[in-house]
N, C-alpha and C positions, 0 to 999 in steps of 0.2 A: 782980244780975239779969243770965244770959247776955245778949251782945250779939244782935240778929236778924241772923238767918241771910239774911234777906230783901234784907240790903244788897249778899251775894258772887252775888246772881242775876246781874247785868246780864254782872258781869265775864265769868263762864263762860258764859252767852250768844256773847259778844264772842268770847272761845277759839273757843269749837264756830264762830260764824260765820266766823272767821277761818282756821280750819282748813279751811273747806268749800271756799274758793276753790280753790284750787290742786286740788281734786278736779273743780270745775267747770268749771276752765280746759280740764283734761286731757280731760272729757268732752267739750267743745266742739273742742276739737284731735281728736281722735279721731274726731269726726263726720265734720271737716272734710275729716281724710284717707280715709277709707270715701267720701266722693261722689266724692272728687279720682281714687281707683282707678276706683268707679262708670263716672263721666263717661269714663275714661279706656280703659275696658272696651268706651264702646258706642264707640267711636270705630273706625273702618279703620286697623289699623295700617300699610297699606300707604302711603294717601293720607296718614292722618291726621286725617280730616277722619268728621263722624257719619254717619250711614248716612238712610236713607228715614224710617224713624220721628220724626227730632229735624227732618225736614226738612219733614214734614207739619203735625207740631205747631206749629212755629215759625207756617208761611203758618198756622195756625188761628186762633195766637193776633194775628197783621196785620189777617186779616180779618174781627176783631170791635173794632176801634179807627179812629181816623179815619184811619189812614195807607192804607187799604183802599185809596183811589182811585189813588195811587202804586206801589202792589204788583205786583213782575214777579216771575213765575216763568219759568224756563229751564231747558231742558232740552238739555243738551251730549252729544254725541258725536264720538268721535275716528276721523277718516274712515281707512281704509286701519292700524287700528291691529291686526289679523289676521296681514297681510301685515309688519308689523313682528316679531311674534312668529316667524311663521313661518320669515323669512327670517332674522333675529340673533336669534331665541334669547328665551325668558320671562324674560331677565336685561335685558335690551334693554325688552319690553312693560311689566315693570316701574316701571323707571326714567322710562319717557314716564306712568302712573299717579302715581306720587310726585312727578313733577314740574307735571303736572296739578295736584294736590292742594295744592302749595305755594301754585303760581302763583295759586289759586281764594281759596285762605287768605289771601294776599299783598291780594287785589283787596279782599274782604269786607272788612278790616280797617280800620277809622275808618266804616264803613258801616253803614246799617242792613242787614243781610243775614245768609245763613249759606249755604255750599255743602252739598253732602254728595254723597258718594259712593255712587250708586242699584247698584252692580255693575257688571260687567267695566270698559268705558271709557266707561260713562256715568256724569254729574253732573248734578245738579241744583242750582240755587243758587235764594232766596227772597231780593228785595230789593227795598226800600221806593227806588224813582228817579224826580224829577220829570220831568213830560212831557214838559217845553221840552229836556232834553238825555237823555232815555233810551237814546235809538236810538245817542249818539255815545256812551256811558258804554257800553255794551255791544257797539258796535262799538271801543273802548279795550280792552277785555275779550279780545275777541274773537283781535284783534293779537298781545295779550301771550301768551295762551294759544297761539301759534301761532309764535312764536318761537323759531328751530331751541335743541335740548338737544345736549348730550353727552355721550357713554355710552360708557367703553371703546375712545378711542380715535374713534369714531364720531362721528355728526353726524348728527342725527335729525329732520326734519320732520313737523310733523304736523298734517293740515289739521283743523279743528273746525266741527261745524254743531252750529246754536243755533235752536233756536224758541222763541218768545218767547210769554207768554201773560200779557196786562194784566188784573187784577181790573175793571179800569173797563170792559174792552168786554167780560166778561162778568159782567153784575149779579147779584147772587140765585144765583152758580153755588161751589160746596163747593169745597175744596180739592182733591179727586178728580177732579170737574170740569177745573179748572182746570190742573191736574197731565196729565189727556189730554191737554188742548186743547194745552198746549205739548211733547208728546212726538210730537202728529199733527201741528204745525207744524214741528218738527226732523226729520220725515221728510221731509215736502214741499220741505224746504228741501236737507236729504243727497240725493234723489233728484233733485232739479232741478227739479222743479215749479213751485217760488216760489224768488224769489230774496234770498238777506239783504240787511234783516233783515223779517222778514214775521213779523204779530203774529196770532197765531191767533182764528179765530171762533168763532160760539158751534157752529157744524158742526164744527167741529175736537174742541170739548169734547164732541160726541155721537158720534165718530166709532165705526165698527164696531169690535168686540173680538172676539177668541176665548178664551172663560177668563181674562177681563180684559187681555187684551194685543192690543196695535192690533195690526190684521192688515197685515202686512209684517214685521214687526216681529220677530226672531230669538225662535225659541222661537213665537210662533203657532202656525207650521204645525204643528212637533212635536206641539204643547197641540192641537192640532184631531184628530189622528189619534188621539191619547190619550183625547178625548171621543170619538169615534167607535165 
């Protein structure tokens, strides 16, 4: 009487399983480098650092966790960075972005945070900092970020205003919100109105727009005559 056939199942089972890994692996490697370009795609290749979208989502997903009360959003711009361009050159305005970018990356790092780079010489950074030392953590920030570079021979200063916008003093208000409120405190602060660091209110978070851009604000006036 043939032997059953029934008893070579397990084996070849075993084969075919054993065979699939190394297809599985490759799948998962292959995934891994498709986000690893992804990620790498939305990123500013100048700064380095993600742009406005990974910067929104990030404060969305803080401000659905307990860290909410902790949450600062900032909004950075680089005083006098025109007149860098203008006077040495987009090799020069470059290298003060790049070095921004570093320096932004350098801070977030060990942090709960993420910077990202909003356009020309503005930043914005999302960072979970307790009360008791906020104001010196981002006046530390502040410093660093202001720290003559070198470019070419050069020696480059460049002063930074920072407005500040705590989720705790404004309750119940969106990331959008929240995101004005510290772009209309970075103004008051570059114009001299307030001095750093000055934490923006819930007026700041309603402040007037034109085509969503605070009015002062480069590109306003343009966007106004363009709605006009």
């Amino acid at each position: 009487m043939p032997a059953p056939t029934v008893l070579r199942q397990p084996t070849r089972t075993l084969v075919i399983a054993a065979a699939a890994v190394p297809l599985a692996l490759a799948v998962l490697a292959d995934d891994f480098r498709v986000r690893r370009q992804l990620e790498a795609a939305r990123r500013d290749p100048l700064s380095g650092l993600p742009g406005r979208p990974e910067l929104t989502a990030y404060t969305d997903r803080l401000l659905h966790t307990r860290r909410r009360a902790d949450l600062h959003l900032m909004l950075l711009d680089a005083n006098g960075f025109k007149d860098i361009n203008d006077t040495y050159g987009h090799a020069a305005g470059d290298a003060v972005i790049r070095t921004m970018g570093q320096r932004l990356a350098r801070w977030s790092t060990g942090r709960q945070a993420l910077a990202a780079r909003l356009g020309g010489d503005e930043f914005g950074v999302a960072a979970v900092l307790p009360s008791l030392s906020d104001r010196t953590d981002i006046a530390a920030l502040r410093d660093q970020l202001q720290q003559p570079l070198h470019h070419d021979g050069l020696t480059l200063q460049v002063d930074v205003s920072i407005g500040i916008a705590r989720a705790a003093d404004l309750p119940g208000e969106t990331t959008d919100r929240i995101l004005r409120a510290a772009d209309a405190a970075m103004y008051k602060v570059k114009s001299g109105d307030q001095a750093f660091p000055y934490l923006a209110t819930r007026g700041d978070a309603y402040a007037d727009t034109v085509n969503g851009r605070r009015v002062g604000r480069r590109g306003a006036a343009a966007a106004a005559g363009r709605a006009a």
